[in-house]
MOPAC internal coordinates of N, CA, C and O (Angstrom, degrees):
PM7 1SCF
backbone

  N    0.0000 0     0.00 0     0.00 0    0    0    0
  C    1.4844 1     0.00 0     0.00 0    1    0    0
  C    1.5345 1   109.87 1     0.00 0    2    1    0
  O    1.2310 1   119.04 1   -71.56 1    3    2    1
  N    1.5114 1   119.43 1   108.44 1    3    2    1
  C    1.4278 1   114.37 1   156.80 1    5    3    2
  C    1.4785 1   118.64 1   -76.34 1    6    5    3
  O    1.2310 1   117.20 1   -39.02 1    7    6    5
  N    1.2850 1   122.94 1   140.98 1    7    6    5
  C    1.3376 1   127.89 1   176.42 1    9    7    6
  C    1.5051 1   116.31 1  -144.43 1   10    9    7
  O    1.2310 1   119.26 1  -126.02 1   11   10    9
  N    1.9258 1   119.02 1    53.98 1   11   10    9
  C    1.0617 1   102.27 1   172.99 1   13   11   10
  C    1.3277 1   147.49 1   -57.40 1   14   13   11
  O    1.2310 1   117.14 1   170.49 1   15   14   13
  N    1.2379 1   123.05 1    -9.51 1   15   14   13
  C    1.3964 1   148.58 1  -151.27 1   17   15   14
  C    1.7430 1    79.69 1   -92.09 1   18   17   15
  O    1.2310 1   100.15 1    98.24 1   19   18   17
  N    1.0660 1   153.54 1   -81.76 1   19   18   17
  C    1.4307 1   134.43 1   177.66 1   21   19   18
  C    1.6451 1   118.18 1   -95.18 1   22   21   19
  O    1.2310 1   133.64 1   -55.91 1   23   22   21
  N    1.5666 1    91.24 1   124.09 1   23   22   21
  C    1.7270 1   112.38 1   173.97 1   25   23   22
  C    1.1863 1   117.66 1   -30.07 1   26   25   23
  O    1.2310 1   111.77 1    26.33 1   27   26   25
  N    1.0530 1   133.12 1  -153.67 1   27   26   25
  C    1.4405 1   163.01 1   161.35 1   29   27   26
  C    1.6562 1   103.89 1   -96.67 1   30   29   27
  O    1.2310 1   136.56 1   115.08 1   31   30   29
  N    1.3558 1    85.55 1   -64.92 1   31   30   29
  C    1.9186 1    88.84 1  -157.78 1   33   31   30
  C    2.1750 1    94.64 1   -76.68 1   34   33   31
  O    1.2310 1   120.88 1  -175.25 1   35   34   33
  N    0.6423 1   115.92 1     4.75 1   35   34   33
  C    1.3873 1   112.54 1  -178.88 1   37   35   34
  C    1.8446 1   110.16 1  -107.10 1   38   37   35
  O    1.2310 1   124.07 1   168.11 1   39   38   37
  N    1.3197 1   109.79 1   -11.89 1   39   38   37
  C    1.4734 1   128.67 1   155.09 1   41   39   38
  C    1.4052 1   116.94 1   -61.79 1   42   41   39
  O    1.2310 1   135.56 1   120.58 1   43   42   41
  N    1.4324 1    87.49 1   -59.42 1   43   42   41
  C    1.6815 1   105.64 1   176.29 1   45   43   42
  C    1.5407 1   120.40 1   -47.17 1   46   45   43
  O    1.2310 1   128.60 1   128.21 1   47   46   45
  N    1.4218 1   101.03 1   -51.79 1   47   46   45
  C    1.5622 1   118.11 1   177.73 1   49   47   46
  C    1.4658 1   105.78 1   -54.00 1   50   49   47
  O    1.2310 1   118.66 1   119.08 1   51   50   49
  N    1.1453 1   120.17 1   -60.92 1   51   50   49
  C    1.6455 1   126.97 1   172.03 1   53   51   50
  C    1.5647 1   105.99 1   -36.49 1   54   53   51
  O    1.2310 1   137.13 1   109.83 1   55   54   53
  N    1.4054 1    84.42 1   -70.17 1   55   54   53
  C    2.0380 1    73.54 1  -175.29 1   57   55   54
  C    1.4447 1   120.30 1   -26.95 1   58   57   55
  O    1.2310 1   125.34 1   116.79 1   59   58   57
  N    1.5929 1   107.35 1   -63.21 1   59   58   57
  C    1.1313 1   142.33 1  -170.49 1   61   59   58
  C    1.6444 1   101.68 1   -22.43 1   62   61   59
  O    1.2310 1   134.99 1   110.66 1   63   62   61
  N    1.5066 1    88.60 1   -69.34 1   63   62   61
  C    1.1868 1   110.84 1  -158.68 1   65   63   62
  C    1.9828 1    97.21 1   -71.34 1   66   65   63
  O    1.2310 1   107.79 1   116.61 1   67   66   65
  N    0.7787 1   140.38 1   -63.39 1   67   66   65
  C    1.5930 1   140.45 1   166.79 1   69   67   66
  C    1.6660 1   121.48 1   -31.82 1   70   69   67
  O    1.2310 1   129.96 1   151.37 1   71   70   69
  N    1.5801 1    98.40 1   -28.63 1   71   70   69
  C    1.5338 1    93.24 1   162.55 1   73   71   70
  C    1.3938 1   130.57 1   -97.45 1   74   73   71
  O    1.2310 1   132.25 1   163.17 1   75   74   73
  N    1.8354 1    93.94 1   -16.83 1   75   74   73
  C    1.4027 1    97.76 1   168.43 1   77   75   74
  C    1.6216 1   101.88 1   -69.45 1   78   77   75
  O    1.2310 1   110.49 1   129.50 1   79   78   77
  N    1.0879 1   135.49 1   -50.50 1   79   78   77
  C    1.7264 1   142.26 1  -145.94 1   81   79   78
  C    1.6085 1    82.54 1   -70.86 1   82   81   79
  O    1.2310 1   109.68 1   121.27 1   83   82   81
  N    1.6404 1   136.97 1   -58.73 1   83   82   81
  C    1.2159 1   136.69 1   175.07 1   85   83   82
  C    1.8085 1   115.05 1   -38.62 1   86   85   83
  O    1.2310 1   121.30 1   144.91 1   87   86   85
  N    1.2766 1   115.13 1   -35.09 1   87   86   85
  C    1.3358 1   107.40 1  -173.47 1   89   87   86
  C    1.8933 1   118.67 1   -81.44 1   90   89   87
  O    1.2310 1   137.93 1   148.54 1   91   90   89
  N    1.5854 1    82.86 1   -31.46 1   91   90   89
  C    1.8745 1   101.38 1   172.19 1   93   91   90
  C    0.9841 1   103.41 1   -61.06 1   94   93   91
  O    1.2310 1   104.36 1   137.30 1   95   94   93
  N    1.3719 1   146.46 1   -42.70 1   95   94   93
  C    1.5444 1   151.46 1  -145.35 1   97   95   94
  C    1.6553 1    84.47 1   -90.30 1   98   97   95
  O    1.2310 1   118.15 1   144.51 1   99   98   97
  N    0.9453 1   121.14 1   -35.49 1   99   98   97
  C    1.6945 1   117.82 1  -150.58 1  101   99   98
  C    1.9296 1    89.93 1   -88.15 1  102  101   99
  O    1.2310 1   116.96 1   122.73 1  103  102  101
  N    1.1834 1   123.39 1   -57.27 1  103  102  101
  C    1.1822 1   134.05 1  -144.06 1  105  103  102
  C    1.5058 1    76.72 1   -86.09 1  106  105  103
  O    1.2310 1   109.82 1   145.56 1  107  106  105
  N    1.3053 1   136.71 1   -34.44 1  107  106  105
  C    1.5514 1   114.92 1   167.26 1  109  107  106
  C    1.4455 1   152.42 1  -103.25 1  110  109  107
  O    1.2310 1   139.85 1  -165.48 1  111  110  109
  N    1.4857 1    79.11 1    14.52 1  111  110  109
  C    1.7680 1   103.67 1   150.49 1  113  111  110
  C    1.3537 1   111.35 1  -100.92 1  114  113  111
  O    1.2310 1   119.73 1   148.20 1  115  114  113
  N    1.2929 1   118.12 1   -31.80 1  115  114  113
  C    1.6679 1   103.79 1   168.92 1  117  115  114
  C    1.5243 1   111.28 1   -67.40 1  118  117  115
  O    1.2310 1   112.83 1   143.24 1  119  118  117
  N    1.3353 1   131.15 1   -36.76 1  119  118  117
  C    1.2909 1   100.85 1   170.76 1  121  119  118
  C    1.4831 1   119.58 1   -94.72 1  122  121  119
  O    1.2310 1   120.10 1   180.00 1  123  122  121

């Protein structure tokens, strides 16, 4: 699969950002 149209490091950022948004969700239903 070529996929120049998204980087590497802009994958990364996504993640980033989806596990951060996953941890907020968590820490604010736990409290």
């Amino acid at each position: 699969m070529h996929r120049s149209s998204i980087p590497s490091y802009l994958k990364y950022a996504i993640f980033l950002f989806l596990l951060g948004f996953k941890v907020v969700k968590q820490k604010r239903t736990g409290a």
